[in-house]
C-alpha positions in Angstrom: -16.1 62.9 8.6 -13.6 63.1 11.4 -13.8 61.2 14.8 -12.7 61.9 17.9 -13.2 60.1 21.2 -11.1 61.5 24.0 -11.1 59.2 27.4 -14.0 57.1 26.8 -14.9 55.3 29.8 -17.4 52.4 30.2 -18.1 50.4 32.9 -20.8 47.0 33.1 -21.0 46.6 37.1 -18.0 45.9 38.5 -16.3 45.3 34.7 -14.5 48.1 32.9 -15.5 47.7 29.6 -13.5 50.6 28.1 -10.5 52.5 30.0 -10.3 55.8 29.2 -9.8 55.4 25.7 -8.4 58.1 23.1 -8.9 57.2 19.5 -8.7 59.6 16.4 -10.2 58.5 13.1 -9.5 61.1 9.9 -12.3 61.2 7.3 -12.1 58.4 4.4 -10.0 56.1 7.2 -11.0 53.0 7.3 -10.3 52.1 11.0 -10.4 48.7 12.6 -10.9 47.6 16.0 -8.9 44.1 16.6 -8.6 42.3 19.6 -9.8 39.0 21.4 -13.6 38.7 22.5 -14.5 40.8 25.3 -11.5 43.3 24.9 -14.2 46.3 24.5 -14.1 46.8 21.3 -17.9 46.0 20.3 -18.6 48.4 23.4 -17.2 51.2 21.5 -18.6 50.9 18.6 -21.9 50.7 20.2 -20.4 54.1 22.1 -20.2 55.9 18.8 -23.7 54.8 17.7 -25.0 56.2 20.6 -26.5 52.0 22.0 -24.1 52.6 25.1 -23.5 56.0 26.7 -20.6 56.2 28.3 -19.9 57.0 32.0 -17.1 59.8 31.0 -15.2 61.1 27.9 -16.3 63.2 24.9 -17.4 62.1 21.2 -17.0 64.4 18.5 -18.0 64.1 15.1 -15.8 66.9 13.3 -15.9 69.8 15.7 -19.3 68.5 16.7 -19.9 66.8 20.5 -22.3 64.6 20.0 -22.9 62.8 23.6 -26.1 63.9 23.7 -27.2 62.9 20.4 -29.6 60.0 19.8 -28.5 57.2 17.8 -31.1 58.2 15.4 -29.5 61.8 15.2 -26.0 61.0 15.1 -26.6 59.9 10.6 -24.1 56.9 11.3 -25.2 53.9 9.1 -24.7 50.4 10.9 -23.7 47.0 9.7 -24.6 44.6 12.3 -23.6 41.1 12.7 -26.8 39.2 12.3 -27.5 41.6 9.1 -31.2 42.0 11.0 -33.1 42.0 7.6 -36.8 42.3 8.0 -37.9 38.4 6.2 -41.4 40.1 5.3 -40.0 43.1 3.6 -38.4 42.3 0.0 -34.9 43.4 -0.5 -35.9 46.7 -2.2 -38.1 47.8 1.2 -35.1 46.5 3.2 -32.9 49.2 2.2 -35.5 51.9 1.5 -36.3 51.3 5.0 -34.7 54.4 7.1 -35.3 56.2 3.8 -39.3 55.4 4.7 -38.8 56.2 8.5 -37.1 60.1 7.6 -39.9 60.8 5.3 -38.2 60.9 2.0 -40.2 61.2 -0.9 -41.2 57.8 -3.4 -39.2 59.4 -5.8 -36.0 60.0 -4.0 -36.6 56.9 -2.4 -36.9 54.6 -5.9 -33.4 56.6 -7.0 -31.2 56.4 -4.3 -32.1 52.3 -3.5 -31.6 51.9 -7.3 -28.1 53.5 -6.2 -27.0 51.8 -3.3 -28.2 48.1 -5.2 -25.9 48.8 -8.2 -23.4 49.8 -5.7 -24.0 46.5 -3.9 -24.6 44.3 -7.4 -27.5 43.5 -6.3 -30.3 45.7 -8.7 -31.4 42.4 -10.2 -32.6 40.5 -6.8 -34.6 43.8 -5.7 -38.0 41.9 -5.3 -36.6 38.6 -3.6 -36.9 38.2 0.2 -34.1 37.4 2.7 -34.9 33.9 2.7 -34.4 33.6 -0.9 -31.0 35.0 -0.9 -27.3 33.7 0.5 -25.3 34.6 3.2 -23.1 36.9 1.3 -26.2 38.3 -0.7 -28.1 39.3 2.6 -24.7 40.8 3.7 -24.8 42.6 0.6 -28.4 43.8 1.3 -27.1 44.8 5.2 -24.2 47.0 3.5 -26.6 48.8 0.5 -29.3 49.3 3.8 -26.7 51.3 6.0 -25.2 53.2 2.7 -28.5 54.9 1.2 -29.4 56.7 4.3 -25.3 58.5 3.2 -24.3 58.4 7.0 -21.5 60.5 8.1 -20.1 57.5 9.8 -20.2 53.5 8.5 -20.0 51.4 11.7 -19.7 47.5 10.9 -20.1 45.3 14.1 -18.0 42.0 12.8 -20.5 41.8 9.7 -18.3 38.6 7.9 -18.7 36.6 10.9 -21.3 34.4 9.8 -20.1 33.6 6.2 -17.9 30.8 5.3 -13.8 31.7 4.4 -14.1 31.9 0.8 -17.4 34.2 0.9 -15.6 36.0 3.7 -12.6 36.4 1.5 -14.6 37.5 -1.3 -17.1 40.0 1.0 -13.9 41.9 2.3 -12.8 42.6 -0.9 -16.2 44.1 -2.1 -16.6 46.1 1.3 -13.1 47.3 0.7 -14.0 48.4 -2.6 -17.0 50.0 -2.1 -16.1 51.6 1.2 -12.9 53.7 -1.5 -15.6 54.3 -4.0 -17.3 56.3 -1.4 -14.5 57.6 0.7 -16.9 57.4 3.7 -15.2 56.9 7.3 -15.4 53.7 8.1 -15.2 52.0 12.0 -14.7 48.0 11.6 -15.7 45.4 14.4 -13.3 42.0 13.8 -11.3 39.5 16.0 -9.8 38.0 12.4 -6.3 39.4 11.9 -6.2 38.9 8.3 -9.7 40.1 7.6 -8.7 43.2 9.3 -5.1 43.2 7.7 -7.0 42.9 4.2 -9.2 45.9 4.9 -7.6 48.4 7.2 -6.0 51.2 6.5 -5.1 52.0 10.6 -5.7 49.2 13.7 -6.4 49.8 16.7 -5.2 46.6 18.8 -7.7 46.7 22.0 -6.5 44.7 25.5 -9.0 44.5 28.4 -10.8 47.8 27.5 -7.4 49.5 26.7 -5.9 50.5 23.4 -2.6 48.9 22.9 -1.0 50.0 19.7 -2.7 51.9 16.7 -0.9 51.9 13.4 -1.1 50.6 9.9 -1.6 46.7 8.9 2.4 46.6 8.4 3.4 48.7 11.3 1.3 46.5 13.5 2.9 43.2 11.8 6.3 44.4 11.5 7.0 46.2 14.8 4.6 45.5 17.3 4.7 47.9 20.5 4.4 45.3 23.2 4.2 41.3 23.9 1.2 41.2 23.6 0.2 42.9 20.1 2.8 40.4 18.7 1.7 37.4 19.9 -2.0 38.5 19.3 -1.3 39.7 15.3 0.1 36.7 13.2 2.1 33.4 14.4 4.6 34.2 16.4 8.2 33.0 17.7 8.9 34.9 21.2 12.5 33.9 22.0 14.2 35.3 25.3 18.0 35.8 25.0 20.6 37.4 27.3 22.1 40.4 26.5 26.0 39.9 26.1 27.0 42.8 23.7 25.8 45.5 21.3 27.6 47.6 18.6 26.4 51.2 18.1 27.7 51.6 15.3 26.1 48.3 13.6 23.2 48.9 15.7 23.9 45.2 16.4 22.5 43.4 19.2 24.7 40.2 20.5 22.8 37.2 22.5 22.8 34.2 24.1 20.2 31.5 24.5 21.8 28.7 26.1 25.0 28.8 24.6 23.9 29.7 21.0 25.2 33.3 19.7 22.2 35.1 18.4 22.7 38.5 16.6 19.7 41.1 15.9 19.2 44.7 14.9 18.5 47.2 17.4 17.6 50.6 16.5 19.3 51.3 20.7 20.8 49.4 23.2 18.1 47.5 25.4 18.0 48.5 29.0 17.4 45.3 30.7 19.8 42.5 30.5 16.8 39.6 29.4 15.7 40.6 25.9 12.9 39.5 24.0 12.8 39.3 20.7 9.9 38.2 17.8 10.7 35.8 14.9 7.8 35.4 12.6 7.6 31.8 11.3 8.0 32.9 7.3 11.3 34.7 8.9 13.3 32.1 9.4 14.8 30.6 6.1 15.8 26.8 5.4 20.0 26.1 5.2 20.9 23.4 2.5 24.2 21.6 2.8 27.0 22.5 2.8 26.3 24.7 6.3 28.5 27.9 6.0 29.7 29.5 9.0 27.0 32.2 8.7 25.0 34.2 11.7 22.3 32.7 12.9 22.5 29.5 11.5 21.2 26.6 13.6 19.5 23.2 13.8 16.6 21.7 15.8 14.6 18.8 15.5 11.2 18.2 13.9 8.5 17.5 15.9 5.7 18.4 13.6 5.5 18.4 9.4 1.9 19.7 8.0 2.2 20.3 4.3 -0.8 22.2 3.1 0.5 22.0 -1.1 1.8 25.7 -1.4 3.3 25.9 2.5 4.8 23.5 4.7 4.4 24.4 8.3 6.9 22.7 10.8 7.1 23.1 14.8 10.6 22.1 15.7 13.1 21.9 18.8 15.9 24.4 19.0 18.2 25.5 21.3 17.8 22.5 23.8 14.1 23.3 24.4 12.5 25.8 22.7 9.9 25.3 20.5 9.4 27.2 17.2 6.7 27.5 14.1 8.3 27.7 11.0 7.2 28.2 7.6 8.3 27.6 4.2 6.7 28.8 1.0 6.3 26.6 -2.3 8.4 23.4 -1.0 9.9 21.2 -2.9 9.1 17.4 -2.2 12.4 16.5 -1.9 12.9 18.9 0.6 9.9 18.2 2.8 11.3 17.3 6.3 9.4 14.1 8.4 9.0 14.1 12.4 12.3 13.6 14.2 14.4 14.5 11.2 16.5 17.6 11.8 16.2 20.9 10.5 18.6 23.2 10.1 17.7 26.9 9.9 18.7 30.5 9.6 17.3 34.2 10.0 18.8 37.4 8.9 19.8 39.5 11.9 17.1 42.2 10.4 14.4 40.2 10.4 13.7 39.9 14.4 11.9 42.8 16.3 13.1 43.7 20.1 9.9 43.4 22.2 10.5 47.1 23.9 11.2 46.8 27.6 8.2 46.6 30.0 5.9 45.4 27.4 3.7 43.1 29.2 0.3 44.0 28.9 
């Protein structure tokens, strides 16, 4: 099923919750919603469900408007947080549950929970209660609950927030799976980048009720629209450099940051002379003696070492005072710098990203 939501506004009081927002989800897409808590996000979801009526814009299901459907009418299953299992109901009644409540027949009823359990692995726990199962297993029963009804729509409101990171890890993966099995449009709640990385196929990145940039996980990482989609997705370097030169025909970009020469693709010229540009901490490679006169080779000095066995993460001193993450993948002790030693460090010129101009949030 197709979404549409064109200018969705929704306002709490004196608080715009949502900003005129545009959003277009194809059928089988399965579409995140990422940002920091209170962006808006939840409050659109709960929009499409029909929980929150909005006080302008369209919703459209298809070629179908739906404003003035019910939430019971709208045949979106929902994945809630909190799971809200019934404890006196056994995991089989859980899920037949909306099955019961449109009048479905004991028959259809015992085949299509039967379904939705193998879907969910969970066939052989059908007569255990909520209590008696685990986090990830009652998330399991939340997932096979919203799934029988066959909504047009899955909406999941942050449903791995209560697990811990290797269930969470584990629970993506299933969701992402079964969500492909199904090829049922999918709307995801999350404020964890790499959970939503791991499951997306298009984010939406969401900013005090505003949409900031849609695109795929990589087109989010790699080229971020604006300041503050790349310092919101992933650890990130923002280094400001003045504009001394640029080469059309390279499409290189020449700066300088206190007296060090700093080079950079550019797909154009920037228009301002301040640039900003984004270095992501796994960008940045480690030089080994001897130091060849190379581009962008420089130094700085440790101020923090955390190895973690297959990463060790450093912040360092460069360029008289700025301060930069960096990371390096499967070190070798001998190599593993100590506080105050000094680092010295490179990046290929194609590696950063220009921050566009006027990107500010």
């Amino acid at each position: 099923m197709r979404v549409r939501l064109k200018n969705i506004t929704k306002t709490y009081g004196s608080l715009k919750a949502l900003d005129g927002v545009n959003l277009l989800i194809e059928e089988g897409d399965f579409f995140t919603l990422l940002g920091p808590s209170g962006c808006g996000k939840t409050t659109l979801l709960r929009v499409v469900a029909g929980f929150a009526v909005p006080e302008r814009g369209e919703i459209f299901f298809g070629d179908q408007r739906i404003n003035h459907l019910p939430p019971h009418r709208r045949e979106t299953g929902m994945v809630f947080q909190n799971y809200a299992l019934f404890p006196h109901l056994t995991v089989f009644d859980n899920v037949a549950y909306g099955l019961k409540a449109r009048k479905i027949d004991a028959a259809e009823i015992r085949s299509r929970v039967g379904q939705a359990l193998d879907l969910v692995q969970l066939s052989a726990l059908s007569q255990r209660y909520p209590t008696q199962l685990s986090g990830g297993q009652q998330q399991r029963v939340a997932l096979a609950r919203a799934l029988v009804i066959r909504p047009r729509v899955l909406l999941m409101d942050e449903p791995l927030s209560n697990l811990d990171a290797k269930l969470r890890v584990a629970m993506r993966d299933e969701i992402r799976r079964i969500q492909k099995e199904l090829a049922i449009t999918t709307l995801y709640v999350t404020h964890d980048q790499e959970e939503a990385m791991a499951v997306s196929d298009h984010i939406a990145i969401f900013n005090q009720g505003r949409i900031e940039q849609i695109g795929t996980p990589s087109e989010i990482y790699f080229r971020p629209r604006n300041r503050f989609v790349a310092e919101f997705t992933g650890t990130s370097n923002l280094i400001e450099i003045d504009l001394t030169g640029y080469e059309s025909a390279s499409s290189l970009l020449e700066g300088d940051l206190k007296g060090h020469r700093i080079f950079v693709r550019a797909v154009r010229k920037p228009s301002e002379k301040k640039v900003t540009i984004l270095l992501r901490p796994e960008w940045i490679k480690i030089a080994k003696p001897p130091y060849e006169d190379r581009a962008n080779l420089f130094s700085g000095q440790v101020i923090t070492s955390t190895f973690v066995g297959f990463m060790v993460k450093y912040r360092i001193r460069a360029f008289d005072d700025q301060i930069l993450t960096v990371e390096v993948q499967d070190p070798q002790p001998y190599e593993v710098k100590k506080e105050g030693e000094t680092l010295h460090f490179w990046f290929d010129p194609d590696r950063p990203v220009v921050i566009p101009d006027g990107s500010d949030p």
